[in-house]
Structure formats: structure tokens, C-alpha cells
FIKOLZA-1660 file (N, C-alpha, C; in steps of 0.1 Angstrom, whole numbers, plus 5000, padded with zeros to 4 digits):
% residues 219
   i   px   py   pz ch aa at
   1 4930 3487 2473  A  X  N
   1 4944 3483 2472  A  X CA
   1 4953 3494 2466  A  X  C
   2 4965 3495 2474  A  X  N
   2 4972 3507 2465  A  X CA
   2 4982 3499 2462  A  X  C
   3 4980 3504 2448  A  X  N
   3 4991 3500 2438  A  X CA
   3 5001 3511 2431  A  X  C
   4 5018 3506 2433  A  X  N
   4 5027 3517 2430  A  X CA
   4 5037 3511 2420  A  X  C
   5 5035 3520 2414  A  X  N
   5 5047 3516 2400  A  X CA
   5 5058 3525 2400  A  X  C
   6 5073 3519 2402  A  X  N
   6 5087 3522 2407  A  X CA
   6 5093 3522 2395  A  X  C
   7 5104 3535 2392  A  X  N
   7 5112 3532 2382  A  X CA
   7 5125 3528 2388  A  X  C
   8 5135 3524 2380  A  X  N
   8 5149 3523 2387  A  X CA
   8 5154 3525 2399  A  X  C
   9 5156 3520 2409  A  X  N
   9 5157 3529 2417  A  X CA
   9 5151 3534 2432  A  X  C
  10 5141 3538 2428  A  X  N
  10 5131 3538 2433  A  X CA
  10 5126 3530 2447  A  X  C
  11 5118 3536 2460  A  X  N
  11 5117 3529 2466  A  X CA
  11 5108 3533 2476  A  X  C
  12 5099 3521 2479  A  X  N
  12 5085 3528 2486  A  X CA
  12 5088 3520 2498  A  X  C
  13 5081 3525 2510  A  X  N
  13 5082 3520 2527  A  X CA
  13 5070 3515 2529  A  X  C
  14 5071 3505 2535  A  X  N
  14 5048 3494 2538  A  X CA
  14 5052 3493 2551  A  X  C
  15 5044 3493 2553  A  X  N
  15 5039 3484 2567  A  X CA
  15 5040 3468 2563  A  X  C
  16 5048 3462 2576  A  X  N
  16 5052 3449 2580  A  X CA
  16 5038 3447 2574  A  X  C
  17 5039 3437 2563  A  X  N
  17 5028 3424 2561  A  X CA
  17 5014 3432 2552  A  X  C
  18 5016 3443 2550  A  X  N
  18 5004 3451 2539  A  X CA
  18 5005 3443 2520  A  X  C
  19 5024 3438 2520  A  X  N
  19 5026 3438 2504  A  X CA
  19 5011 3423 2502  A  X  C
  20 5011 3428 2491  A  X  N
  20 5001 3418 2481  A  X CA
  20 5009 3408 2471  A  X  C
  21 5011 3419 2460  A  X  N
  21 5019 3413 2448  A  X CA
  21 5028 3422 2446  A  X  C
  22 5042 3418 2440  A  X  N
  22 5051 3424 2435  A  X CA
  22 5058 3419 2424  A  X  C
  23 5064 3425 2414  A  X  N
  23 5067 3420 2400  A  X CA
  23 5086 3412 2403  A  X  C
  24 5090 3411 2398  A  X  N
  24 5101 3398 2401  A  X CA
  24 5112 3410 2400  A  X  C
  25 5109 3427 2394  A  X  N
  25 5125 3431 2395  A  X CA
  25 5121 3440 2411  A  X  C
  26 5108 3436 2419  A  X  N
  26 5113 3442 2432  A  X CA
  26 5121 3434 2443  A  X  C
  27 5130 3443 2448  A  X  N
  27 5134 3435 2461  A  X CA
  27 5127 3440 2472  A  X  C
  28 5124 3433 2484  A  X  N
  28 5122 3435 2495  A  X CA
  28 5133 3437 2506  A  X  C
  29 5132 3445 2515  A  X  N
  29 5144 3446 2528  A  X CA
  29 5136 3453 2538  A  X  C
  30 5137 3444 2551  A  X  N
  30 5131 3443 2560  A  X CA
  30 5138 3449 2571  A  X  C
  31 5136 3465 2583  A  X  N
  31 5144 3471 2590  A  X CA
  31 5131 3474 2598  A  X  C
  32 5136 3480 2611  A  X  N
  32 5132 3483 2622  A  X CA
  32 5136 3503 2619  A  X  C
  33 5124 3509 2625  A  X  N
  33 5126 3523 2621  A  X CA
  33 5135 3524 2633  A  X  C
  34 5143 3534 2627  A  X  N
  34 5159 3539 2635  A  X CA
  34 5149 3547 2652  A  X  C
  35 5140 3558 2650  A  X  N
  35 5132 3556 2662  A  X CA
  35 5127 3549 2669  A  X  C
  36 5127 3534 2665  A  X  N
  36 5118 3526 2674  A  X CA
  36 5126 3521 2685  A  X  C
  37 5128 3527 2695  A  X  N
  37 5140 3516 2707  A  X CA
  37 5126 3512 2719  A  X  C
  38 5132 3499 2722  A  X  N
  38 5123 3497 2729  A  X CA
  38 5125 3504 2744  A  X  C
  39 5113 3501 2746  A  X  N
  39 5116 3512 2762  A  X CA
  39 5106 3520 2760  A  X  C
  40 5107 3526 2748  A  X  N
  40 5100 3544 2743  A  X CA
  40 5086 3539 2748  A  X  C
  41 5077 3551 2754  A  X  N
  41 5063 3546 2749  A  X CA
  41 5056 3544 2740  A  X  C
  42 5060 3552 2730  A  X  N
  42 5059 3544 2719  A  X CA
  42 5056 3527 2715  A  X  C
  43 5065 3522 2714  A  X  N
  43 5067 3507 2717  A  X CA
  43 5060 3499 2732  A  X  C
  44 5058 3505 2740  A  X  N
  44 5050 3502 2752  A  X CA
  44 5036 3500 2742  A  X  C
  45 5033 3510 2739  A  X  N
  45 5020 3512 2734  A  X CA
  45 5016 3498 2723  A  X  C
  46 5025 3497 2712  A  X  N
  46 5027 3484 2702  A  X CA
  46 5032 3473 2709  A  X  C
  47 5030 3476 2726  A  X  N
  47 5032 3459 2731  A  X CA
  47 5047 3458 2729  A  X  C
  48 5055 3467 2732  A  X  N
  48 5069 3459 2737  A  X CA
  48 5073 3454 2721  A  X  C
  49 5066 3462 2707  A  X  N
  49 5075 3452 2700  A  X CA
  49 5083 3464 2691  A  X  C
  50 5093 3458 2681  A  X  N
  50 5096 3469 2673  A  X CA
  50 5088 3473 2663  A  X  C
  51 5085 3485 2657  A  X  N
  51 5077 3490 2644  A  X CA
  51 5087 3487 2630  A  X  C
  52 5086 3471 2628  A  X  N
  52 5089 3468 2616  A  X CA
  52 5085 3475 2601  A  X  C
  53 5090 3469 2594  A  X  N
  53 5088 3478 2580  A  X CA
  53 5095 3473 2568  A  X  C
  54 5091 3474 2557  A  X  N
  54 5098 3469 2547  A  X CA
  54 5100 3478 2530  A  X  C
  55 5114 3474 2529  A  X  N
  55 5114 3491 2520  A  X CA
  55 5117 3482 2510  A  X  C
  56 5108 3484 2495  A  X  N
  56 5109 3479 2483  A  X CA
  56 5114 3486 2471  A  X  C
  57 5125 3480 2465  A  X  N
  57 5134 3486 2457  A  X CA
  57 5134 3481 2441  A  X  C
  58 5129 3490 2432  A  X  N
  58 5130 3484 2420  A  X CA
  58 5147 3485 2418  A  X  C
  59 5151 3472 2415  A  X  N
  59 5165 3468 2411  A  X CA
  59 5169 3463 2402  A  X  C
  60 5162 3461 2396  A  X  N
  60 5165 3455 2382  A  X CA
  60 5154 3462 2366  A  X  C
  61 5149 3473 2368  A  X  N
  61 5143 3483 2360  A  X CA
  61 5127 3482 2367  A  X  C
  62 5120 3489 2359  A  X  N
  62 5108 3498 2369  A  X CA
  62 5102 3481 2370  A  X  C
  63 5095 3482 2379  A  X  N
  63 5084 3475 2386  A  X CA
  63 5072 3478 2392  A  X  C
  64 5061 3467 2399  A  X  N
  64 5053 3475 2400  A  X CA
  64 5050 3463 2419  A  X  C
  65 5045 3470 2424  A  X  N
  65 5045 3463 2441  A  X CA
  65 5029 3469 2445  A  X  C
  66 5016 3461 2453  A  X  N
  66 5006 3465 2457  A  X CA
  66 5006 3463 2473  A  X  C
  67 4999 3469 2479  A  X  N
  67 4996 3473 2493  A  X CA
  67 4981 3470 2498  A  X  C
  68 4981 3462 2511  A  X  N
  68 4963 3463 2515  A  X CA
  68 4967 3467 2530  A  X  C
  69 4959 3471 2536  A  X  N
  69 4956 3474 2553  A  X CA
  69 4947 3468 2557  A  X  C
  70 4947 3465 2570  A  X  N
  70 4933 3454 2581  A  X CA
  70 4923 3462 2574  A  X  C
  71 4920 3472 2580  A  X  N
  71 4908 3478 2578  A  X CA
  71 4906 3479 2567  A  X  C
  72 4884 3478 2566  A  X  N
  72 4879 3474 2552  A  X CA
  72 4873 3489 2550  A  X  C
  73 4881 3501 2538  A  X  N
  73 4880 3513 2535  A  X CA
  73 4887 3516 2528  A  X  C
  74 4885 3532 2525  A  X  N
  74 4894 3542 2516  A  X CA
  74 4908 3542 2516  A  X  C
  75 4914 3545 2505  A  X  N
  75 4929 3547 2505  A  X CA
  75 4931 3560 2504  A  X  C
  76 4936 3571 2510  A  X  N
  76 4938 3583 2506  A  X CA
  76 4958 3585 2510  A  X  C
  77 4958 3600 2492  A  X  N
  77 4974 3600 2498  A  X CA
  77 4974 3611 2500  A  X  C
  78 4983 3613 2510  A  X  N
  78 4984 3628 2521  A  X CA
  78 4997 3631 2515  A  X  C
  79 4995 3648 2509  A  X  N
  79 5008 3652 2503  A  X CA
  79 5020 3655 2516  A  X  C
  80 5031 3653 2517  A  X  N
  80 5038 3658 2532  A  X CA
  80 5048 3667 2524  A  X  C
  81 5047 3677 2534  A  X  N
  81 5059 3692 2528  A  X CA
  81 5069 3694 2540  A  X  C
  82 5077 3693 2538  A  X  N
  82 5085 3701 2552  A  X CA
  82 5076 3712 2559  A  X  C
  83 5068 3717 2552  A  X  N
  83 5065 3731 2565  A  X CA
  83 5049 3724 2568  A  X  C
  84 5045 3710 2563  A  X  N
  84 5035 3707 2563  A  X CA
  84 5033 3690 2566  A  X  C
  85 5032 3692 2580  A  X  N
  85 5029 3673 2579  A  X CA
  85 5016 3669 2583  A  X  C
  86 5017 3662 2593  A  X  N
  86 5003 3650 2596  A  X CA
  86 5003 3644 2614  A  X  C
  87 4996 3644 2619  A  X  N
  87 4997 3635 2628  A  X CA
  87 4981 3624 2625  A  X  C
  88 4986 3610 2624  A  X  N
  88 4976 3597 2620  A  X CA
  88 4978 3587 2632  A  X  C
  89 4966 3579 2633  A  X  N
  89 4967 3569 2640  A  X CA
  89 4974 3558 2634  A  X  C
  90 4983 3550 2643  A  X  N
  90 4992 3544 2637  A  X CA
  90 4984 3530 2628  A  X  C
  91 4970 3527 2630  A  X  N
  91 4964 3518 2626  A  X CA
  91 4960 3523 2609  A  X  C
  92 4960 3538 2605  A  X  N
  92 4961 3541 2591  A  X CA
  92 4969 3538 2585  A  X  C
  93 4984 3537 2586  A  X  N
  93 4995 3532 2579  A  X CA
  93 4997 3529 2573  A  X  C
  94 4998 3527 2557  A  X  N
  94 5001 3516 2547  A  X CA
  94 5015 3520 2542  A  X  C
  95 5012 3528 2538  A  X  N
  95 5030 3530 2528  A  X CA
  95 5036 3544 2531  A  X  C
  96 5045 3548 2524  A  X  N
  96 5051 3559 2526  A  X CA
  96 5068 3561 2516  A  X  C
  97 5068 3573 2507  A  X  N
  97 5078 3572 2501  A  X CA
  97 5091 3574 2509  A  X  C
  98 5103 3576 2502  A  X  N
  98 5116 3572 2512  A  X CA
  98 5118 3588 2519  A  X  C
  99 5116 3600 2517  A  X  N
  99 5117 3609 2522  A  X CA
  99 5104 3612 2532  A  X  C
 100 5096 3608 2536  A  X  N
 100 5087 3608 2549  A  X CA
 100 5091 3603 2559  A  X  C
 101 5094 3607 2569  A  X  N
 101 5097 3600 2584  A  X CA
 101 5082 3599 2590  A  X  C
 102 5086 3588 2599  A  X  N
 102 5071 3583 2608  A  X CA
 102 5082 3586 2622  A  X  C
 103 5079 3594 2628  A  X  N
 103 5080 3597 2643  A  X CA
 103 5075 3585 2656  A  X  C
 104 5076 3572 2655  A  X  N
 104 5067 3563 2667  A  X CA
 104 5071 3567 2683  A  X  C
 105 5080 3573 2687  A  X  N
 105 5082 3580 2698  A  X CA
 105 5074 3597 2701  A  X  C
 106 5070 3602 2696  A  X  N
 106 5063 3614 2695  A  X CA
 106 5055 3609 2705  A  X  C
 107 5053 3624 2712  A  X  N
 107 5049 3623 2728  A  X CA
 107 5036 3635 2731  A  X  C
 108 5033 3641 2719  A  X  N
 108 5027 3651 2718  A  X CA
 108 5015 3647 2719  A  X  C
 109 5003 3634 2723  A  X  N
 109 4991 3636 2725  A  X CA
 109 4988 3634 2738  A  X  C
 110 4982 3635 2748  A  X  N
 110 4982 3637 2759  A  X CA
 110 4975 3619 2763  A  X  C
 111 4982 3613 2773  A  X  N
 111 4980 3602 2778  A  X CA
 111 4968 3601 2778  A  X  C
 112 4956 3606 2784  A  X  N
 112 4942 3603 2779  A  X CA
 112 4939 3597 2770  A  X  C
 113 4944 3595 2755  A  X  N
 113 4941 3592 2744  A  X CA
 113 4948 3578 2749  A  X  C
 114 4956 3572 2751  A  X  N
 114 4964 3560 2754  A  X CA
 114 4953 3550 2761  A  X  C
 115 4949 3554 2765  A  X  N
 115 4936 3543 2770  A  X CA
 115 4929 3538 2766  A  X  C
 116 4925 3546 2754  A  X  N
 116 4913 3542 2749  A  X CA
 116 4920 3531 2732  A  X  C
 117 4941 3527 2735  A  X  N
 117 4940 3520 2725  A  X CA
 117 4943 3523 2714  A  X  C
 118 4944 3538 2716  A  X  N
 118 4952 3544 2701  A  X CA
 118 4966 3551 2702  A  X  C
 119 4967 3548 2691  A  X  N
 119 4985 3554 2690  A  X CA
 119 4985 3561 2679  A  X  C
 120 4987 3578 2682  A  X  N
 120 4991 3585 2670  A  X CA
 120 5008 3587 2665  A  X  C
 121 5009 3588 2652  A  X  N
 121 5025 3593 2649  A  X CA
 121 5026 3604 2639  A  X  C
 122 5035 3608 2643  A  X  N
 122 5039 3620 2636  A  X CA
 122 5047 3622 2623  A  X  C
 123 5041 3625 2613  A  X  N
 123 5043 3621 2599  A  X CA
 123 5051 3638 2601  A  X  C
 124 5065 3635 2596  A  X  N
 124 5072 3651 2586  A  X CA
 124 5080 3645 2577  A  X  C
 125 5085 3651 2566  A  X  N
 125 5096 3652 2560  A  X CA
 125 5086 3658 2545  A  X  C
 126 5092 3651 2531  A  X  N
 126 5089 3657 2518  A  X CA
 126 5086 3643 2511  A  X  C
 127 5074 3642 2507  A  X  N
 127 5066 3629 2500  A  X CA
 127 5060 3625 2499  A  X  C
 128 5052 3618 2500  A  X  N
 128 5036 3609 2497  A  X CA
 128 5035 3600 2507  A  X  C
 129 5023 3602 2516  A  X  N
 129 5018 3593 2528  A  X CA
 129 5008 3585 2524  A  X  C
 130 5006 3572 2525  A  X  N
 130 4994 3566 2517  A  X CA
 130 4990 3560 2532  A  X  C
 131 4976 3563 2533  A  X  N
 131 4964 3563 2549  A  X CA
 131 4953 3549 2539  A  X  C
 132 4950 3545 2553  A  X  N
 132 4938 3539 2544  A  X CA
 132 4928 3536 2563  A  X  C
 133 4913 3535 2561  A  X  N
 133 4906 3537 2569  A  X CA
 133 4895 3524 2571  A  X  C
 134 4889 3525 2584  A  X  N
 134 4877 3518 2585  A  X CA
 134 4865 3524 2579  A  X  C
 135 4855 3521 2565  A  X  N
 135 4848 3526 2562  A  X CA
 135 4852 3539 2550  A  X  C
 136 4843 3550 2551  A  X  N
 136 4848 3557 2540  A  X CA
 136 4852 3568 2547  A  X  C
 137 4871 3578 2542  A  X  N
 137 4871 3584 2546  A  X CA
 137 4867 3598 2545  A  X  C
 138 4860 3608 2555  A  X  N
 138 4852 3619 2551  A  X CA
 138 4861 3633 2558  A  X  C
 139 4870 3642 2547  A  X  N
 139 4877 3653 2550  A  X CA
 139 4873 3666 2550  A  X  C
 140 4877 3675 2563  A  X  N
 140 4872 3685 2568  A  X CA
 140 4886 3692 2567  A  X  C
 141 4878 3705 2556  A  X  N
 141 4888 3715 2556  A  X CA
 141 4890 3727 2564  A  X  C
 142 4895 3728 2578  A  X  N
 142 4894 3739 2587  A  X CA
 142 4903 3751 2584  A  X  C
 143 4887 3760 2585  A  X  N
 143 4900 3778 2583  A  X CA
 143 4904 3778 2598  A  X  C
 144 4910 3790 2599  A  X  N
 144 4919 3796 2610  A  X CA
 144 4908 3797 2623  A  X  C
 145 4912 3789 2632  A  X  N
 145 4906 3790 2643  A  X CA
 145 4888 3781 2644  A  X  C
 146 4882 3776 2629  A  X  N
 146 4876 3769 2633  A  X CA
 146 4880 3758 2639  A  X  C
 147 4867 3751 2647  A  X  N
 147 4872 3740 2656  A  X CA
 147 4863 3728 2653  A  X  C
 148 4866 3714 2646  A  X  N
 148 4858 3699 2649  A  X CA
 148 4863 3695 2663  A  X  C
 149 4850 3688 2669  A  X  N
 149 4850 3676 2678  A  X CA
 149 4851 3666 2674  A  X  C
 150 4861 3651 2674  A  X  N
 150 4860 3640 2667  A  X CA
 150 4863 3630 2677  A  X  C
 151 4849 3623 2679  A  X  N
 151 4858 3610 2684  A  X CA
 151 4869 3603 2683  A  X  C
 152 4874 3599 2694  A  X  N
 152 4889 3590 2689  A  X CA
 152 4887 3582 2680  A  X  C
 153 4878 3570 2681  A  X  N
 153 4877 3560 2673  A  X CA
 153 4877 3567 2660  A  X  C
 154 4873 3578 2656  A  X  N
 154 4872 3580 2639  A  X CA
 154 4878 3593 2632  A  X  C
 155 4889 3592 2646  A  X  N
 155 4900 3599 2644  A  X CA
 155 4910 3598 2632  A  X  C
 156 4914 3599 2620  A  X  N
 156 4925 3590 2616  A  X CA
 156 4939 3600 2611  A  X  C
 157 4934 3612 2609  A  X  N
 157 4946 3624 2607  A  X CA
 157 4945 3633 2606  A  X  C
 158 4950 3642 2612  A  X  N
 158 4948 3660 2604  A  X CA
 158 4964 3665 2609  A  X  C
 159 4963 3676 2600  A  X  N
 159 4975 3685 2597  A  X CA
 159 4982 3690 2611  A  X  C
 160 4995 3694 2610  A  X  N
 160 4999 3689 2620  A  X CA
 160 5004 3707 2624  A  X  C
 161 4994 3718 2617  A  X  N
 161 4994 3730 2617  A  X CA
 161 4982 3734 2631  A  X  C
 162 4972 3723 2628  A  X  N
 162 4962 3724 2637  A  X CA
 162 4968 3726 2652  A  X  C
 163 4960 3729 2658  A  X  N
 163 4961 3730 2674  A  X CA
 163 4949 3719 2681  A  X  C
 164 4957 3713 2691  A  X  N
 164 4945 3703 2697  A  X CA
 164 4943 3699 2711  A  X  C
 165 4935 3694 2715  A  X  N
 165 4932 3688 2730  A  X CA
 165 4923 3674 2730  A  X  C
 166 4929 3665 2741  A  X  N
 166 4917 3655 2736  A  X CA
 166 4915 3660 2751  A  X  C
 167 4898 3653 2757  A  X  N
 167 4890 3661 2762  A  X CA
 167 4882 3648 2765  A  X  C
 168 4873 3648 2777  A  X  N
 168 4864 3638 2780  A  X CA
 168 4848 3642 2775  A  X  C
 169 4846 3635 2765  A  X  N
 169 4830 3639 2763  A  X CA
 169 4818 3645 2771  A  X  C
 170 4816 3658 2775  A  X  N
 170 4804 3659 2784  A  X CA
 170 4808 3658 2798  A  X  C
 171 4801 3659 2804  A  X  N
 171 4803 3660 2820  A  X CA
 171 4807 3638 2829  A  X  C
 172 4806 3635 2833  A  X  N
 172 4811 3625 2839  A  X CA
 172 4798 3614 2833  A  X  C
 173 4789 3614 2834  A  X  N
 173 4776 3608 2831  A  X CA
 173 4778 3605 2817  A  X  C
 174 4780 3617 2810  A  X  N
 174 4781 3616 2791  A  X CA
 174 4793 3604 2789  A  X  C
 175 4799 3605 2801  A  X  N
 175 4818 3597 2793  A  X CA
 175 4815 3583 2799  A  X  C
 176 4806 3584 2809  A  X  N
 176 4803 3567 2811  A  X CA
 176 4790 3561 2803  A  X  C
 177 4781 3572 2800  A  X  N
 177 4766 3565 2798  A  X CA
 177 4771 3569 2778  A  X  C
 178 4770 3578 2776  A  X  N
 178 4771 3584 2763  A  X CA
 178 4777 3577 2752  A  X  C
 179 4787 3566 2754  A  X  N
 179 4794 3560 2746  A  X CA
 179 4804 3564 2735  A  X  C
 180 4807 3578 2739  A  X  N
 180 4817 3581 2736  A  X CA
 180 4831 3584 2741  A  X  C
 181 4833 3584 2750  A  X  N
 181 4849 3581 2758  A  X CA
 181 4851 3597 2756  A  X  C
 182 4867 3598 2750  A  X  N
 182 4871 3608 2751  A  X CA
 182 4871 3609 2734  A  X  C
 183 4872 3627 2731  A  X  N
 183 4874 3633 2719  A  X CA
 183 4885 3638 2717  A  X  C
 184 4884 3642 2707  A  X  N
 184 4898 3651 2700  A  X CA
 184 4893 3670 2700  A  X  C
 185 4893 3679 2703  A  X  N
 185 4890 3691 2698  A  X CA
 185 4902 3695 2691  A  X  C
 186 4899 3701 2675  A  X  N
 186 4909 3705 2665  A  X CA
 186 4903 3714 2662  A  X  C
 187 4915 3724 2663  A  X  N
 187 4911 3735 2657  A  X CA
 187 4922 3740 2646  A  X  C
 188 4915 3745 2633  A  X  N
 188 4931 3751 2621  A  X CA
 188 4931 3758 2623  A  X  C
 189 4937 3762 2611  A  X  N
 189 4941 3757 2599  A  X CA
 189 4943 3742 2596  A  X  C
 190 4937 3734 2587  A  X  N
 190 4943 3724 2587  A  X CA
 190 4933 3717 2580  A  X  C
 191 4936 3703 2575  A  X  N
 191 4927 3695 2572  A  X CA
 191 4927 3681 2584  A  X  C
 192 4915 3679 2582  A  X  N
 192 4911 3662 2592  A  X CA
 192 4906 3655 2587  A  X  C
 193 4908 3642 2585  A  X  N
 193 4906 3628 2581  A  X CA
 193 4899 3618 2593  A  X  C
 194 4885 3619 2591  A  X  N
 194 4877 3609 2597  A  X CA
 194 4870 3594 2590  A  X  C
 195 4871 3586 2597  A  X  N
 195 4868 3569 2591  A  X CA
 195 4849 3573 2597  A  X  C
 196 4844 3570 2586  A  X  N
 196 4833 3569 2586  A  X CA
 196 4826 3555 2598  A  X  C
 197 4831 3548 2598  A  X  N
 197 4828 3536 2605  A  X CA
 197 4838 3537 2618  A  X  C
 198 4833 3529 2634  A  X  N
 198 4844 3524 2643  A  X CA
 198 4843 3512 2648  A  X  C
 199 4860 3506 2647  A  X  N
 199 4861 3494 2647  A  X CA
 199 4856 3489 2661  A  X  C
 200 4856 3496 2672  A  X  N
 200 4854 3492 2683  A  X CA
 200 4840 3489 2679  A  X  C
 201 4828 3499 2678  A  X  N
 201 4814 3491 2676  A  X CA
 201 4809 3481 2668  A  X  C
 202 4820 3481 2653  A  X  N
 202 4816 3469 2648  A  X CA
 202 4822 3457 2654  A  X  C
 203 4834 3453 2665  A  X  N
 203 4839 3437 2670  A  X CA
 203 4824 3438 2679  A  X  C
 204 4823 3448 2687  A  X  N
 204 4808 3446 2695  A  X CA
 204 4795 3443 2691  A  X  C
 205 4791 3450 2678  A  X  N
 205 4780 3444 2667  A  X CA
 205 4782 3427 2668  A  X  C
 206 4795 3423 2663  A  X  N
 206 4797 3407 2661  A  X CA
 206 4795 3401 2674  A  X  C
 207 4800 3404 2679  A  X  N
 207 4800 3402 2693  A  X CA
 207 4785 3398 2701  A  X  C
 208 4773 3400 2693  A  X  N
 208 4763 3403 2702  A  X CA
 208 4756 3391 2689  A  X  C
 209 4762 3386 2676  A  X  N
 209 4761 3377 2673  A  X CA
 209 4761 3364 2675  A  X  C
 210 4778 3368 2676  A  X  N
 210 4786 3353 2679  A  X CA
 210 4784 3350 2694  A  X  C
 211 4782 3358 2700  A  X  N
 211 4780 3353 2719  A  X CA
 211 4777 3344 2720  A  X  C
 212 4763 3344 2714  A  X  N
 212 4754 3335 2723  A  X CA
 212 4760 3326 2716  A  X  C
 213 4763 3317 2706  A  X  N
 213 4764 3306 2701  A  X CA
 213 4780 3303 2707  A  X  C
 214 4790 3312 2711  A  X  N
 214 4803 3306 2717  A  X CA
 214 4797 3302 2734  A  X  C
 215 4788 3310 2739  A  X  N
 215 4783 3304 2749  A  X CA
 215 4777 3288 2750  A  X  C
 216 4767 3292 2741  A  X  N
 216 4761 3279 2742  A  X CA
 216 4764 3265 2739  A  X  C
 217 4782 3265 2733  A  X  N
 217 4790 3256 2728  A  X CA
 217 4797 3250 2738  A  X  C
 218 4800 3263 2747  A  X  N
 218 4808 3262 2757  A  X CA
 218 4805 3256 2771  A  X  C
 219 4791 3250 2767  A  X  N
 219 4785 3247 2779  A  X CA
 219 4781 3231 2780  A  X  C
% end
């Protein structure tokens, strides 16, 4: 759980439906990011809806407001610099202070990646990005011109200094039999943020639980 203590003033950005608890001098205010128009693919991607948000304001002296994300894992906070941002999957998301922009229109990963169900955005401005992951998150610090392979699924952010391509695993056989779809190749400078766990294999783990018994209900 991330937990943020606001003085006066003060004001942190969540994701629609992350807040927990908040102390009585926070207000809540509920907006649509000024990027989000529908139409964008962006919003295609989130299903035609808008990328709500809600910005919490200590207004009545400091307070304190807590944050959770779906996914069951780490919380990590990504420093953001003007000459230094992030691109994350939009399923990392939890908070973000008021001088970070979240880009949901950014067009820079190449449609291949859209298939397989993920949506990255493009974190810039000057402030604190708070990420949180499936599993535990495991960071790779690349020098200049080294290069990771990462699957999509345990993809969740790197620096937006990197250079990248997503790429189909292996020759035609590997991308249908191999079980890994398409990857990311990153190369830095830069750092990368991978989720030790993916959510796609774990609904399929359950999946191979609960079957048989929704079948056999159903019959």
C-alpha cells in the first residue's frame, strides 16, 4: 500500500478507484486527463472509455491519503526529471504527483504490442511516479548500448532514454508453440522494471482449476 502524507496544499493524482483511506482534511476531485479525447487510440485501447483520475488535496492542513493497485506486488517510485522520464504499462499506475504528466495518446509503441492487450504511456514532466506490479519488481540497470529481451507480459517500465523494438519471439514456430508471443528488445542507457510474475499465466493456472468444476455445474 502506498501511503502519502500532504502538507497544505498539496496534491497527489491516483488512479480512478486505487484510494483506501484518507484523513477528513483531504478533498477528492474527480477529472478526466485533458489528453484523453475519445477517438484517440489510446482510449480505443481502454475500451472507448475516458482515463479518469482523481486529484487529492490537503485543504484544511496536512493530511494523510493511501493507495492500492489490482495487481498483488511491489510498489516502486520512479524519480521523473524533465530530461528523464518513463514509458509503463498503463496497468502499473497508481499515483503520480501534480507536475508528472501521463501521455494516454502516445503512439510510439508499435501496434504489435496492442494485441497482445497492453497499453503503454508515456510518463514526462518533474516528480514522483508511484508503479506497483504483478509479483516482485526486478530492475535492470542498462549501460550504453546494452540490450534486455523482455516479454510483454513482464514488461512494466524503463526509461524513456532507451531505444526499443517489440519483435516476435523466435522464428514462426517459437511465437505459436513457445508461449511467448511478442517481446520488447531495450537497449540503454536506461533502467527496466520487470514484474516477476504474469497475469496472463496466472488467470490460466486458475483456469485449469476452476474449469472443470464450472463445467461440470453447467451440465
Amino acid at each position: 500500500m502506498l501511503t502519502v502524507k500532504l502538507e497544505q496544499d498539496e496534491i497527489i493524482t491516483a488512479e480512478s478507484g486505487a484510494m483506501t483511506y484518507m484523513g477528513p482534511n483531504i478533498e477528492a476531485h474527480t477529472r478526466r486527463r485533458e489528453k484523453s479525447i475519445l477517438g484517440s487510440i489510446g482510449l480505443k485501447l481502454l475500451g472507448r472509455q475516458s482515463f479518469w483520475v482523481n486529484d487529492y488535496t490537503a485543504e484544511r492542513g496536512s493530511g494523510e491519503v493511501a493507495f492500492v493497485a489490482a495487481p498483488v506486488g511491489d510498489i516502486e517510485t520512479l524519480d521523473v526529471k524533465p530530461d528523464h522520464g518513463f514509458i509503463i504499462q498503463k496497468s502499473a499506475y497508481i499515483a503520480s504527483t501534480q507536475d508528472v504528466d501521463l501521455d494516454v495518446k502516445w503512439q510510439g509503441f508499435t501496434k504489435g504490442l496492442f494485441g497482445q492487450g497492453l497499453f503503454m504511456i508515456k510518463v514526462s514532466g518533474d516528480g514522483n511516479l508511484f508503479i506497483n506490479t504483478f509479483g516482485a519488481i526486478d530492475k535492470h540497470a542498462l549501460q550504453a548500448k546494452e540490450t534486455l529481451i523482455v516479454d510483454n507480459f513482464h514488461l512494466v517500465a524503463f526509461s524513456d532514454s532507451c531505444n526499443y523494438k517489440v519483435k516476435k519471439f523466435g522464428g514462426l514456430k517459437e511465437t505459436l508453440l513457445g508461449g511467448e508471443g511478442l517481446v520488447t528488445e531495450i537497449r540503454g542507457p536506461g533502467d527496466v522494471y520487470i514484474q516477476t510474475k504474469n497475469l496472463r499465466e496466472f488467470v490460466e493456472w486458475l483456469w485449469t482449476l476452476l474449469g472443470p468444476r464450472v463445467k461440470s455445474r453447467s451440465r
